[in-house]
Every structure is written in structure tokens, then in C-alpha cells.
C-alpha positions as protocol buffer text, in pm:
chain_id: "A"
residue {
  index: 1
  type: UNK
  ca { x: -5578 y: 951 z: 2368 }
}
residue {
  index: 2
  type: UNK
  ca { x: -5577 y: 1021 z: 2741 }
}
residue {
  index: 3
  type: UNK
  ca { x: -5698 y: 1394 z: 2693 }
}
residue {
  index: 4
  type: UNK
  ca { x: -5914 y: 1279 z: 2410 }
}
residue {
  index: 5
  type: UNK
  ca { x: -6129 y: 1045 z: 2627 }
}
residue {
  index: 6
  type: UNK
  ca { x: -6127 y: 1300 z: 2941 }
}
residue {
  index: 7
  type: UNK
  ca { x: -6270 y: 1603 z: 2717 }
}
residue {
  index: 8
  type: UNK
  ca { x: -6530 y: 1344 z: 2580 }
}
residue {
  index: 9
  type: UNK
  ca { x: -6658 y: 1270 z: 2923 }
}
residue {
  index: 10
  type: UNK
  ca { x: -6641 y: 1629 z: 3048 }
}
residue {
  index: 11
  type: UNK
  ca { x: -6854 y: 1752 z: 2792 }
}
residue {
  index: 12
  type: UNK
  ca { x: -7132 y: 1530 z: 2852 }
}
residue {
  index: 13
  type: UNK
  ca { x: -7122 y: 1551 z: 3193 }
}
residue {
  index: 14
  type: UNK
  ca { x: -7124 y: 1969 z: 3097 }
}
residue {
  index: 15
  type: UNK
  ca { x: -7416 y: 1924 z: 2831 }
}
residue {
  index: 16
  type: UNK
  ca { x: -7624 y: 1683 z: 3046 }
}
residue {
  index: 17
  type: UNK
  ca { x: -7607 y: 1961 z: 3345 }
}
residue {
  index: 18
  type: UNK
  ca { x: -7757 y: 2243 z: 3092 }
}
residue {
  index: 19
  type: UNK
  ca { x: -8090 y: 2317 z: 3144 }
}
residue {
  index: 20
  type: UNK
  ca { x: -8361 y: 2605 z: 3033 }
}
residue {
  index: 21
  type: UNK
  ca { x: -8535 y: 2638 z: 2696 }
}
residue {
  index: 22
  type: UNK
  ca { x: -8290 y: 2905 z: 2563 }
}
residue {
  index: 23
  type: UNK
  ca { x: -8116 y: 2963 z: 2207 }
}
residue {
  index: 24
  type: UNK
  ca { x: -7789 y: 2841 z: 2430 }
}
residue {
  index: 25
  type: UNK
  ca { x: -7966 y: 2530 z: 2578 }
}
residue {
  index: 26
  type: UNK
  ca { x: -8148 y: 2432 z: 2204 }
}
residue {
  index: 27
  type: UNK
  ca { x: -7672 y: 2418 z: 2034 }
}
residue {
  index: 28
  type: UNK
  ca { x: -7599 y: 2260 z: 2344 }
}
residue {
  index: 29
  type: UNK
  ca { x: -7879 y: 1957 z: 2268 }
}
residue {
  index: 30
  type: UNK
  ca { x: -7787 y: 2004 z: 1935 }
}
residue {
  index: 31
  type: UNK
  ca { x: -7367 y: 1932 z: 2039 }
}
residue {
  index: 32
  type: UNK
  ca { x: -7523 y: 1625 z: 2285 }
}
residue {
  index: 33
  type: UNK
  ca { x: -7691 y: 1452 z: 1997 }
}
residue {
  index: 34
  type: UNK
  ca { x: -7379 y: 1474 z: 1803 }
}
residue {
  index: 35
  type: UNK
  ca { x: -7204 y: 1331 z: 2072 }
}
residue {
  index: 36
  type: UNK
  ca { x: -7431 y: 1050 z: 2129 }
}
residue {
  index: 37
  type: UNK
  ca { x: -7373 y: 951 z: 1761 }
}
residue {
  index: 38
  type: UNK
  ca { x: -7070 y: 973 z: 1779 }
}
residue {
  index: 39
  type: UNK
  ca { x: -7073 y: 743 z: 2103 }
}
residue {
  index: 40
  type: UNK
  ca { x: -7224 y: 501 z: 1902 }
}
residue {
  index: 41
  type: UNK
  ca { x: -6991 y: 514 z: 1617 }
}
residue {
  index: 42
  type: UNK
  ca { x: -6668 y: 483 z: 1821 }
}
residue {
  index: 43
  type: UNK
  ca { x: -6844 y: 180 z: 2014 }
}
residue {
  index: 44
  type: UNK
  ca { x: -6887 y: 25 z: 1682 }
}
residue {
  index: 45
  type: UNK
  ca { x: -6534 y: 71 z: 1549 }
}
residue {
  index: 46
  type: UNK
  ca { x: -6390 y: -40 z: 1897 }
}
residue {
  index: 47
  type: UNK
  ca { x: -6605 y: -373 z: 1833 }
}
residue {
  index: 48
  type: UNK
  ca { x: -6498 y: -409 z: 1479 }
}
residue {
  index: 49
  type: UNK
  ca { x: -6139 y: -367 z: 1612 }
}
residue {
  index: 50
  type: UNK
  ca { x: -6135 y: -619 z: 1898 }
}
residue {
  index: 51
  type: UNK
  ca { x: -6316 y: -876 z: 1633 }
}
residue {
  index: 52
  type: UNK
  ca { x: -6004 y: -797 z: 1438 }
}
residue {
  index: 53
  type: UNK
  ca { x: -5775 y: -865 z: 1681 }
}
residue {
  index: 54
  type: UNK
  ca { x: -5926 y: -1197 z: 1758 }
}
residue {
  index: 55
  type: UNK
  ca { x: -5868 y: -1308 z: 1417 }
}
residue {
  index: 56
  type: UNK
  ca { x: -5547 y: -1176 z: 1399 }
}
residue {
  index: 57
  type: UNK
  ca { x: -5603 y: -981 z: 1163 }
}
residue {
  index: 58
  type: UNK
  ca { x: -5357 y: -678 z: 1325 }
}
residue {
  index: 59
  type: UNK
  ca { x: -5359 y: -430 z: 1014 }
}
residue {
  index: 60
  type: UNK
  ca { x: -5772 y: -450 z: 1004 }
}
residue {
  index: 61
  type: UNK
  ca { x: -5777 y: -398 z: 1405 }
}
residue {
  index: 62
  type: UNK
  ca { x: -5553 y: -96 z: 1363 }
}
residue {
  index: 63
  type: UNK
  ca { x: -5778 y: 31 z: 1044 }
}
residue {
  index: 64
  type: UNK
  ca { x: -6038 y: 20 z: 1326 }
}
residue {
  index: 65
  type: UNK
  ca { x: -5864 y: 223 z: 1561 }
}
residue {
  index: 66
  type: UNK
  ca { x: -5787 y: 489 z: 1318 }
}
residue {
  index: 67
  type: UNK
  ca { x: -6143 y: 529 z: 1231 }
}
residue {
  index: 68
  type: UNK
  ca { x: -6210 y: 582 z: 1569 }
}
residue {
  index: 69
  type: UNK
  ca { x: -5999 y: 824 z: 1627 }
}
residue {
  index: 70
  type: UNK
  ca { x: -6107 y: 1021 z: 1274 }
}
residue {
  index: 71
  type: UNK
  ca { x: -6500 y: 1023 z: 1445 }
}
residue {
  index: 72
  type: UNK
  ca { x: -6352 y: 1158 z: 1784 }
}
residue {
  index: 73
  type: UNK
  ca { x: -6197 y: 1455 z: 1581 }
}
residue {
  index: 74
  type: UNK
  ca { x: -6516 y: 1494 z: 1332 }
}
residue {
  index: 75
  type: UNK
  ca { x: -6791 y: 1443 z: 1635 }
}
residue {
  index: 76
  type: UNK
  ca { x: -6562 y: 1722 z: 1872 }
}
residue {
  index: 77
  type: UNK
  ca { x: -6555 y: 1985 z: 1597 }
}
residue {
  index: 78
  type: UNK
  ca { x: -6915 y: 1965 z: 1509 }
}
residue {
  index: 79
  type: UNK
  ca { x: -7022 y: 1958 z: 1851 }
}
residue {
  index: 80
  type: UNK
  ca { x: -6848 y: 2236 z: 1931 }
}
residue {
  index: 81
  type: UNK
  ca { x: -6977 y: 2360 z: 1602 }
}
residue {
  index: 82
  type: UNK
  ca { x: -7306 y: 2329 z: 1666 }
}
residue {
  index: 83
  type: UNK
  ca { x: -7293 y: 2510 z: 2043 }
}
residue {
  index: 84
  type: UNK
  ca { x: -7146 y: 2794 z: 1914 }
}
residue {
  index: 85
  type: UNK
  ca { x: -6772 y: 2756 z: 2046 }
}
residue {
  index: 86
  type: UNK
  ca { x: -6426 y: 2830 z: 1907 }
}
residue {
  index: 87
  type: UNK
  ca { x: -6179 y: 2582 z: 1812 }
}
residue {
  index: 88
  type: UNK
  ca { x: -5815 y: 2677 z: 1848 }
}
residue {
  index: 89
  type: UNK
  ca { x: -5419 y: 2646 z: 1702 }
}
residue {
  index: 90
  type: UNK
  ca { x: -5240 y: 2495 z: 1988 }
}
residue {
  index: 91
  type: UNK
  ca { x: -5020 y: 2728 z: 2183 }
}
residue {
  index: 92
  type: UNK
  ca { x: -4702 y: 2619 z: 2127 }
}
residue {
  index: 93
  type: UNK
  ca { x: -4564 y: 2364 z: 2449 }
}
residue {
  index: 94
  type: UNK
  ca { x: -4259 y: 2579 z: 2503 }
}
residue {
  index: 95
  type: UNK
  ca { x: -4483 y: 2903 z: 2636 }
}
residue {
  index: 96
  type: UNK
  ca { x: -4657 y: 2657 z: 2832 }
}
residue {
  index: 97
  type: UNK
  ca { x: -4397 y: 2536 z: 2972 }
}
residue {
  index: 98
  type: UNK
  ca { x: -4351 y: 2955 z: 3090 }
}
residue {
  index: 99
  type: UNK
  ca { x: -4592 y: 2943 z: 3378 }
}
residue {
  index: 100
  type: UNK
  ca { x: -4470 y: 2608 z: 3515 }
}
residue {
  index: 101
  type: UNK
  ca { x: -4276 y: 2626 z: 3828 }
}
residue {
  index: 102
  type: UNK
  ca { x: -3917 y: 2567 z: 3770 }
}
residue {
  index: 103
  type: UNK
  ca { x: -3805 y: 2522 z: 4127 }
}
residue {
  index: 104
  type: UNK
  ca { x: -4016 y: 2386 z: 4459 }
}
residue {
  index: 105
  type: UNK
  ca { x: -3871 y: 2409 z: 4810 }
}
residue {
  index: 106
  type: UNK
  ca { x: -3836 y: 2106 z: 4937 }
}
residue {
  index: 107
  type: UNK
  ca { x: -3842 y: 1920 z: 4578 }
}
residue {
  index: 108
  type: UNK
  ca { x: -3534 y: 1820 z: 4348 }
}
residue {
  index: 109
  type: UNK
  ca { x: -3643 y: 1906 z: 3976 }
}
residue {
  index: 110
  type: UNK
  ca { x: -3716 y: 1629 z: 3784 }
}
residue {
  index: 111
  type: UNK
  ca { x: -3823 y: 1552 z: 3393 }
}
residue {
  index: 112
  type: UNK
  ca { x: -3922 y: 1871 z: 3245 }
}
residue {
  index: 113
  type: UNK
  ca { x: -4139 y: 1753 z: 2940 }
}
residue {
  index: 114
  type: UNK
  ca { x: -4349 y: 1929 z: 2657 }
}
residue {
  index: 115
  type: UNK
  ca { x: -4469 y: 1832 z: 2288 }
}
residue {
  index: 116
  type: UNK
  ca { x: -4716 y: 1951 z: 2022 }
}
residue {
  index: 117
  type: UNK
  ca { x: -4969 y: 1677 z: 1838 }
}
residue {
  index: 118
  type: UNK
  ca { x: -5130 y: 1689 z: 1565 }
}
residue {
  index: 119
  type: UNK
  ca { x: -5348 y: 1308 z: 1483 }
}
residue {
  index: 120
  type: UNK
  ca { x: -5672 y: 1277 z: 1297 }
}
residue {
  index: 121
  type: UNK
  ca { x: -5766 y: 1637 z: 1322 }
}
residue {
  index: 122
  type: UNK
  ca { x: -5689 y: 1661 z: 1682 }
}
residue {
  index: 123
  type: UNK
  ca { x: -5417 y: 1881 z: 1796 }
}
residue {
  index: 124
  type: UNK
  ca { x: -5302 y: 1900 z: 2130 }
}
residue {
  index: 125
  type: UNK
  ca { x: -4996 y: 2077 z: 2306 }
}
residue {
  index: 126
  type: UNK
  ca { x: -4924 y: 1983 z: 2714 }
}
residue {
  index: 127
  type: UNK
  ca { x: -4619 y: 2095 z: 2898 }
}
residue {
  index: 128
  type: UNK
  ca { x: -4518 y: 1889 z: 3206 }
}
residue {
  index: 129
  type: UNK
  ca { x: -4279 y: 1941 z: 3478 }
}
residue {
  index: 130
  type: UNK
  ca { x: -4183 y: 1731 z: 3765 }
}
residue {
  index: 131
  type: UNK
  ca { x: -4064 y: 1758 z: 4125 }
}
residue {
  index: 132
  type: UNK
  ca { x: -3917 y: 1468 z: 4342 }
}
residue {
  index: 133
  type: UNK
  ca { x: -3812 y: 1470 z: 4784 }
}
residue {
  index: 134
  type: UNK
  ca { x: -3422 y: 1348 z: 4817 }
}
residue {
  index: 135
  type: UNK
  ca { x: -3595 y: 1041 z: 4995 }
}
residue {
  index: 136
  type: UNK
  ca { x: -3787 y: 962 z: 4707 }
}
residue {
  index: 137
  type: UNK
  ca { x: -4071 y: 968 z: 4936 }
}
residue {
  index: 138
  type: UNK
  ca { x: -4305 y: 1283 z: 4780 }
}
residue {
  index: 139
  type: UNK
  ca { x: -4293 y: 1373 z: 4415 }
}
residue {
  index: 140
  type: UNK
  ca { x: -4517 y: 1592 z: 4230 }
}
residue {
  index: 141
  type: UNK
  ca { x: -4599 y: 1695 z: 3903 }
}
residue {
  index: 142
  type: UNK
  ca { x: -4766 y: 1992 z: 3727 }
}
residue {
  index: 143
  type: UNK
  ca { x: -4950 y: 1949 z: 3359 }
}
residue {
  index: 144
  type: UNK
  ca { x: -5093 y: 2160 z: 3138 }
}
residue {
  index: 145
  type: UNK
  ca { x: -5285 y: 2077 z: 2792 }
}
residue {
  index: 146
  type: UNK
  ca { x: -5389 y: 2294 z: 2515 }
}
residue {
  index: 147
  type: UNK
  ca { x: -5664 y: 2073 z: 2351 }
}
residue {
  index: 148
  type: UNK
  ca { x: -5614 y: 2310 z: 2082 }
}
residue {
  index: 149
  type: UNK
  ca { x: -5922 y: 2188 z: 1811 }
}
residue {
  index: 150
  type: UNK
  ca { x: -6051 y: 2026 z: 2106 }
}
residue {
  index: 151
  type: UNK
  ca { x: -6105 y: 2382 z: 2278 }
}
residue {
  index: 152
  type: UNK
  ca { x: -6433 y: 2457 z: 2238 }
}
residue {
  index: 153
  type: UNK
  ca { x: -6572 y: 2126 z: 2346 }
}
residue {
  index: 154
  type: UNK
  ca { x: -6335 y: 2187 z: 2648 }
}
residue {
  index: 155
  type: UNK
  ca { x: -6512 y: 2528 z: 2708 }
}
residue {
  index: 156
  type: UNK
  ca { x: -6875 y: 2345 z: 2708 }
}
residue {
  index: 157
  type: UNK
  ca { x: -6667 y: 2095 z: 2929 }
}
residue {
  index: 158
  type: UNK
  ca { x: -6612 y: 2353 z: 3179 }
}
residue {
  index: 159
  type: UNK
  ca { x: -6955 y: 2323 z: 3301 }
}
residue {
  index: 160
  type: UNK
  ca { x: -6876 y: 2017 z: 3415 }
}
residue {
  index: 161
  type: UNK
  ca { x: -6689 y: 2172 z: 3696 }
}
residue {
  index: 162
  type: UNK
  ca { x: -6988 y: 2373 z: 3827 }
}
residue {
  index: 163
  type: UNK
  ca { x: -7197 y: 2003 z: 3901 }
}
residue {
  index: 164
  type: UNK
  ca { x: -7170 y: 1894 z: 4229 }
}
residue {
  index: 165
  type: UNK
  ca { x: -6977 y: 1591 z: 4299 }
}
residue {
  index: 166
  type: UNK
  ca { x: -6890 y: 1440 z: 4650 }
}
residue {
  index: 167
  type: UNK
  ca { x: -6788 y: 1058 z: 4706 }
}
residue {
  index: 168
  type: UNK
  ca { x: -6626 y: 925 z: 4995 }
}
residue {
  index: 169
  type: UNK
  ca { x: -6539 y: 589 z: 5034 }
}
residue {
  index: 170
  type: UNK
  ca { x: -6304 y: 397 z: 5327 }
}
residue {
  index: 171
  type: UNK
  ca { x: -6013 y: 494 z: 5067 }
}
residue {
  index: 172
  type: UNK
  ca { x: -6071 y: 811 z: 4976 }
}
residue {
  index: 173
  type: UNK
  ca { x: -6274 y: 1061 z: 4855 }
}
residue {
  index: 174
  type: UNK
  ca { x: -6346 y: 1247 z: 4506 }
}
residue {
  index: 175
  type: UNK
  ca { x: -6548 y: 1587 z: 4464 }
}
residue {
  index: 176
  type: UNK
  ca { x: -6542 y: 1948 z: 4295 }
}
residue {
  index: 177
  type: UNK
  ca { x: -6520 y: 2229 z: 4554 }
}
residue {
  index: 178
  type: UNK
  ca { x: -6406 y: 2579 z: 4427 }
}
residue {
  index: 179
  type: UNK
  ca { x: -6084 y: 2734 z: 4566 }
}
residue {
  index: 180
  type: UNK
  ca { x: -5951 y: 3074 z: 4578 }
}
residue {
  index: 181
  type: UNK
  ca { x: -6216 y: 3165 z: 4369 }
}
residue {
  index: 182
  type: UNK
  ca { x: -6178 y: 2905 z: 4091 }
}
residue {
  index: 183
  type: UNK
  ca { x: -6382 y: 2522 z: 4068 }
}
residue {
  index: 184
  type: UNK
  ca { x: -6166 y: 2268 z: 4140 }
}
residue {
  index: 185
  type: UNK
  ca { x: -6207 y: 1901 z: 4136 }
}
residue {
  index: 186
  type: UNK
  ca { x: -5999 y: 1667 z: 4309 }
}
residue {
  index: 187
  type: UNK
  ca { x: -5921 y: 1299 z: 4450 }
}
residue {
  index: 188
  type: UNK
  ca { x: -5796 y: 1175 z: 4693 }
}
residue {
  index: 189
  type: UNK
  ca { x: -5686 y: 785 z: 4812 }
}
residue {
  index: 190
  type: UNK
  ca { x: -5564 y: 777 z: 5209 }
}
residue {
  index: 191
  type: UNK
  ca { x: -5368 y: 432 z: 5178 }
}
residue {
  index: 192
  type: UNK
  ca { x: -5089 y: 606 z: 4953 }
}
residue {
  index: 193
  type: UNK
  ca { x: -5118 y: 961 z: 4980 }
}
residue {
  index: 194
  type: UNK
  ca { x: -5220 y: 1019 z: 4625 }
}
residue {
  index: 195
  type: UNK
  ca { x: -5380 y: 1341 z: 4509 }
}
residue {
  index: 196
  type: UNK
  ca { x: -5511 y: 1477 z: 4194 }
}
residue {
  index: 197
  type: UNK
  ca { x: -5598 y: 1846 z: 4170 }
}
residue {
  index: 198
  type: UNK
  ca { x: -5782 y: 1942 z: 3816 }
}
residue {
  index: 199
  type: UNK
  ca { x: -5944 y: 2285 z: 3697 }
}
residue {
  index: 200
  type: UNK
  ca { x: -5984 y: 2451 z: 3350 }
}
residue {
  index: 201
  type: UNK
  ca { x: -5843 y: 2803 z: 3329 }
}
residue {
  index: 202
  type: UNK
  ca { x: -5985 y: 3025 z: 3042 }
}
residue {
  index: 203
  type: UNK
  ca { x: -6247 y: 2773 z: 2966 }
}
residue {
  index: 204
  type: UNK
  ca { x: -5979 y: 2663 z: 2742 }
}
residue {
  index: 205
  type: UNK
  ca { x: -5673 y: 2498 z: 2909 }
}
residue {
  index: 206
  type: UNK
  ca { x: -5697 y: 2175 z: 3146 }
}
residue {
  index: 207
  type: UNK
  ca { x: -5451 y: 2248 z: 3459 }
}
residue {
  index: 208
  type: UNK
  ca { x: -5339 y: 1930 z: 3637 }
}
residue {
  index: 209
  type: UNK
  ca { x: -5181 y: 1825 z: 3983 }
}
residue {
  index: 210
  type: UNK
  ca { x: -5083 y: 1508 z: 4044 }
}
residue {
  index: 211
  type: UNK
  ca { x: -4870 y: 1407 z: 4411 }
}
residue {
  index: 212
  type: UNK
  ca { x: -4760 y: 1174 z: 4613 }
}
residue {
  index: 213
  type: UNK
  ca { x: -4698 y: 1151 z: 4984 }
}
residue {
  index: 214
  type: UNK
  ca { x: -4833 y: 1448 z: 5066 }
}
residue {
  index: 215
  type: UNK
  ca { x: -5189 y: 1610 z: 5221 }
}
residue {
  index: 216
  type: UNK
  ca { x: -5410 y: 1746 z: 4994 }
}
residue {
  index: 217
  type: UNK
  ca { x: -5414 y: 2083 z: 5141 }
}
residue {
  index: 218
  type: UNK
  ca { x: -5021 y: 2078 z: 5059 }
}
residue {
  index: 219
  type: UNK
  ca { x: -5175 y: 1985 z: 4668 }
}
residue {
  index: 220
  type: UNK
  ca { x: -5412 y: 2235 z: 4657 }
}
residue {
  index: 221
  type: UNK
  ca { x: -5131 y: 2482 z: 4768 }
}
residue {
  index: 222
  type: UNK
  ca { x: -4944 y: 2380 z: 4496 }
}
residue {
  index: 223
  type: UNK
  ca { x: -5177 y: 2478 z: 4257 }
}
residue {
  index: 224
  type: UNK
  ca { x: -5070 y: 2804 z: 4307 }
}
residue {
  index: 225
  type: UNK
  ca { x: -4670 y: 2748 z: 4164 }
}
residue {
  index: 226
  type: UNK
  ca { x: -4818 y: 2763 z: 3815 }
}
residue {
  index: 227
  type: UNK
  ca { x: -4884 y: 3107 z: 3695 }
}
residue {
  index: 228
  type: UNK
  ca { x: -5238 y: 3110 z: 3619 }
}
residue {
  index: 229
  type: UNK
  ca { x: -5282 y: 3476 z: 3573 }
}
residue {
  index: 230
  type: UNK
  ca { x: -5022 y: 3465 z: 3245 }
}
residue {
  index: 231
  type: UNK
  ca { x: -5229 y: 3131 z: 3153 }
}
residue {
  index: 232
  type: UNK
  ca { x: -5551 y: 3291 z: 3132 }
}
residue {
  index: 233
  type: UNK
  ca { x: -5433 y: 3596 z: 2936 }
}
residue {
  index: 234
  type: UNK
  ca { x: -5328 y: 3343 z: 2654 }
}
residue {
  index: 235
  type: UNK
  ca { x: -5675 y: 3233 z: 2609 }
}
residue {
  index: 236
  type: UNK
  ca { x: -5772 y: 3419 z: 2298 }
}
residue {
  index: 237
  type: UNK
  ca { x: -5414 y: 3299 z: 2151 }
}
residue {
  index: 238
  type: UNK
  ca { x: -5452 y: 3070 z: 1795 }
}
residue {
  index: 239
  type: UNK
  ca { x: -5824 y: 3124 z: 1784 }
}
residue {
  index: 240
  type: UNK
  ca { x: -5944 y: 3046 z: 1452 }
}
residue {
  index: 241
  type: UNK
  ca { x: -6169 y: 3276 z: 1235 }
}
């Protein structure tokens, strides 16, 4: 559910940050009212299922669960329904895989990773590849997901990346910036060199990179080792009618 609960909060943070009385802005209240429902609903489930769980009761607290899950994959597809947006057959992981980098000077390969979900009405495909320093010092690792029916909330989630965010604390620091022409947003944590690098390519596909023991201008170099440009022309790929 990790994806699941990112795209939820991206597209609320995208929908909250449209603004103007157009056709556009009057689906995208239309998607954040859905949303907020569903909000509601999921809260309620979770609360039926942790009730459950106090009783014991481990079959109920799992019916719970399941329910949840079924109103994350009903609220996503009408909200992206009602903004206008596409939903998507997940690309399969092996052609994601394609753009990863398969070597990185410097780096011993490590687990090279990739699946294909299907849950609830949510299907998802992600392709992972990792990268580890003889010392075991640095390691790395590059992820891509295809939210698949989750695509077009991921497109209005896009926005999300154009809202300014900048934090800085005595540990580290968080904020979107754009680089080499794309928005970016990443984090940062000085005690132990851990970086996240995130951006959406093709309003469709979440692009992730996660290292440690390195400097974050060393992550956001990194970025470019996947090929982005092949990526991006698979956009339009599974696009359902």
C-alpha cells in the first residue's frame, strides 16, 4: 500500500493547489470531494478494524482492511473520473526495468527487482534496481512505479510538484526545486547521509532515488542513470478507451 497512500496524499496536495473558476478547476473540486469521502470512509474502516483487532476478532479486522482497500480503488477511479483523466494497463515491470541503469561506477550491482499487482482494482507495476560501494559504506537504489489504474490521479498528483515546499530543520532539509528542467522534490537528513530524490515523468510514472552516504548533488546526478527520455515516450502505453 506504500504507493497507494503516497498517490492519495499527492493528489490532495495537487487538488488543494488548483485555483480559478474554470471547467478544469469545477472536475478538480468535483475529484476533491470524492476524495474527502473517501477519507472518511477509509478512516471508518481503519477504526472498525483496530476495534476488531482488540477483540481478537482477526478475520473481522482483516474484512476491515479489505474494505479499505476496495474504497481506495473505487474513490481513485472516480476521482480521476470526475477530473477528466485517464486510467491505465500497467506497463509491464520487465520494460521498466529497460531504462534502469544496469551498471554505476563506483557501485557493485545489487538486487535487481520488478513485479506486476493487481489488488482491489488497483494495479501497479515498479521495477527496482540496486547499487552497493565494496565498503558497504554508499548504496543506492533506483525505482520506478506504474500506478497503472492509479494513473490519472497520479497525473492530477503532478501538480503537487509545482507547490512550493522548503523545510529545514538542524537534521535536514525537505523541498521541491526543479532540475534540468524537470520539478523535483527531495530530502535530505545530514546525520546519515540519506537522500531521497522523487519526480513524476509523463504525468504518469513516479521516478524514485533513494541513497546513502553520499551528497545530494551526487543523488540528484544520479537521477540522470535512468533513461527518462524512453520513459516518457511510454506514457500513452495501456491507456484505456
Amino acid at each position: 500500500m506504500k504507493h497507494s497512500s503516497i498517490a492519495i496524499s499527492l493528489i490532495a496536495a495537487g487538488l488543494l493547489a488548483a485555483c480559478g473558476p474554470s471547467p478544469e478547476q469545477v472536475a478538480r473540486e468535483q475529484a476533491k470531494q470524492t476524495l474527502e469521502q473517501m477519507g472518511k470512509e477509509m478512516e471508518a474502516a481503519g477504526k472498525r478494524a483496530e476495534a476488531a483487532a482488540a477483540k481478537g476478532d482477526a478475520g473481522a479486522a482483516m474484512g476491515e482492511a479489505m474494505k479499505a482497500l476496495g474504497v481506495l480503488a473505487g474513490g481513485a477511479s472516480a476521482a480521476a473520473g470526475a477530473a477528466g483523466v485517464a486510467s491505465y494497463e500497467p506497463i509491464d515491470f520487465r520494460k521498466l526495468k529497460e531504462t534502469l541503469p544496469v551498471e554505476l561506477a563506483g557501485f557493485e550491482k545489487g538486487d535487481s527487482e520488478g513485479s506486476k499487482n493487481s489488488a482491489f482494482g488497483i494495479n501497479v507495476s515498479e521495477a527496482k534496481q540496486s547499487f552497493r560501494s565494496a565498503d558497504g559504506k554508499k548504496s543506492v537504489r533506483f525505482e520506478i512505479t506504474d500506478p497503472g489504474s492509479l494513473a490519472g490521479p497520479f497525473a492530477l498528483a503532478h501538480m503537487w510538484l509545482n507547490i512550493e515546499v522548503d523545510k529545514e530543520t538542524s537534521s535536514g532539509y525537505e523541498k521541491t526545486a526543479t532540475l534540468a528542467g524537470r520539478r523535483v522534490h527531495e530530502k535530505w537528513s545530514h546525520s546519515s547521509k540519506h537522500g531521497e530524490l522523487q519526480t513524476v515523468i509523463g504525468k504518469r510514472f513516479l521516478v524514485e532515488v533513494d541513497a546513502r552516504g553520499l551528497e545530494m548533488s551526487e543523488i540528484k546526478a544520479l537521477l540522470s542513470k535512468i533513461d527518462l527520455g524512453k520513459l516518457e515516450a511510454m506514457r500513452e502505453e495501456g491507456k484505456k478507451s
